[in-house]
C-alpha positions in Angstrom: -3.3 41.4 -99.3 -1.1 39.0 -100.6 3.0 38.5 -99.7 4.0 40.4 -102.9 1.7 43.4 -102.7 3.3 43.6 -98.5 6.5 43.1 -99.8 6.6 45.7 -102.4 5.0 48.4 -100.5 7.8 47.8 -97.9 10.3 48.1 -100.1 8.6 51.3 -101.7 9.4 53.1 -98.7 13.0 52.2 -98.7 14.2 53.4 -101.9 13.5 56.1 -104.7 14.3 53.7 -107.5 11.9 51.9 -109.6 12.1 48.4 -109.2 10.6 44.8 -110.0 10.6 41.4 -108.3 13.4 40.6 -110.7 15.5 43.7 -109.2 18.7 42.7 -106.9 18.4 44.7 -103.7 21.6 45.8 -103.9 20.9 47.7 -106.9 18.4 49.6 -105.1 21.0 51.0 -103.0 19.1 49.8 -99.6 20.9 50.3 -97.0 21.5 46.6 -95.0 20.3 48.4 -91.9 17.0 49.2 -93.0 16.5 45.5 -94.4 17.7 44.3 -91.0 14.4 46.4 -89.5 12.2 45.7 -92.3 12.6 41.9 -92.1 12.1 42.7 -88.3 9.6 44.2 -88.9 7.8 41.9 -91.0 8.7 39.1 -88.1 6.6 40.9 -85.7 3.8 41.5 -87.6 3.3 38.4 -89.1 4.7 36.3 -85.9 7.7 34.5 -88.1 11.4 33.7 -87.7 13.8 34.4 -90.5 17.4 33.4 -89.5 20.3 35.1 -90.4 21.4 32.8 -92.8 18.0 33.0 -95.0 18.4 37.2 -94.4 21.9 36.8 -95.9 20.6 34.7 -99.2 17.7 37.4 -100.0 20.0 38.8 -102.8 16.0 40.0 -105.3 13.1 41.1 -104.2 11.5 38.1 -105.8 14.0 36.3 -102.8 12.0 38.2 -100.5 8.4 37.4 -101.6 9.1 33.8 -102.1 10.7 33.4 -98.2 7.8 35.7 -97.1 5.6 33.2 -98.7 7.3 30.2 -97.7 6.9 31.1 -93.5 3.6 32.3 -93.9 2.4 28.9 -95.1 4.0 27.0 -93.0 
C-alpha cells in the first residue's frame, strides 16, 4: 500500500466530510488531538520521527502524504 492510500484511510476515520489531497485539514474539522495520535500512530507503525515543528506545517492532506513519503524513503 502506498503512503497516500495509508494516509487517506487514516484520515477517513477521523472525519465525516468528503475530502481530497488538496483539502486543508482544518476544513475537515479534525480535531488537533486526534492528529497528534494519528501522526503517533503512524510513528510507531512505520518506526519514524516527525518533529513538532514538521506536525505544525501539515496545514493539507497532500502536506501529510508528501512528509509520510519523505521519512519513509529516507
Amino acid at each position: 500500500m502506498d503512503s497516500k492510500t495509508i494516509v487517506i484511510n487514516e484520515i477517513k476515520k477521523l472525519t465525516k466530510n468528503t475530502f481530497d489531497v488538496t483539502s486543508n485539514i482544518k476544513d475537515l474539522k479534525i480535531d488537533s488531538l486526534d492528529l497528534v495520535l494519528f501522526i503517533t500512530d503512524i510513528e510507531e507503525k512505520y518506526h519514524i520521527t516527525i518533529s513538532d515543528e514538521e506536525l505544525l506545517s501539515l496545514k493539507t492532506i497532500q502536506n501529510i502524504i508528501d512528509l509520510f513519503d519523505k521519512k519513509l524513503n529516507k
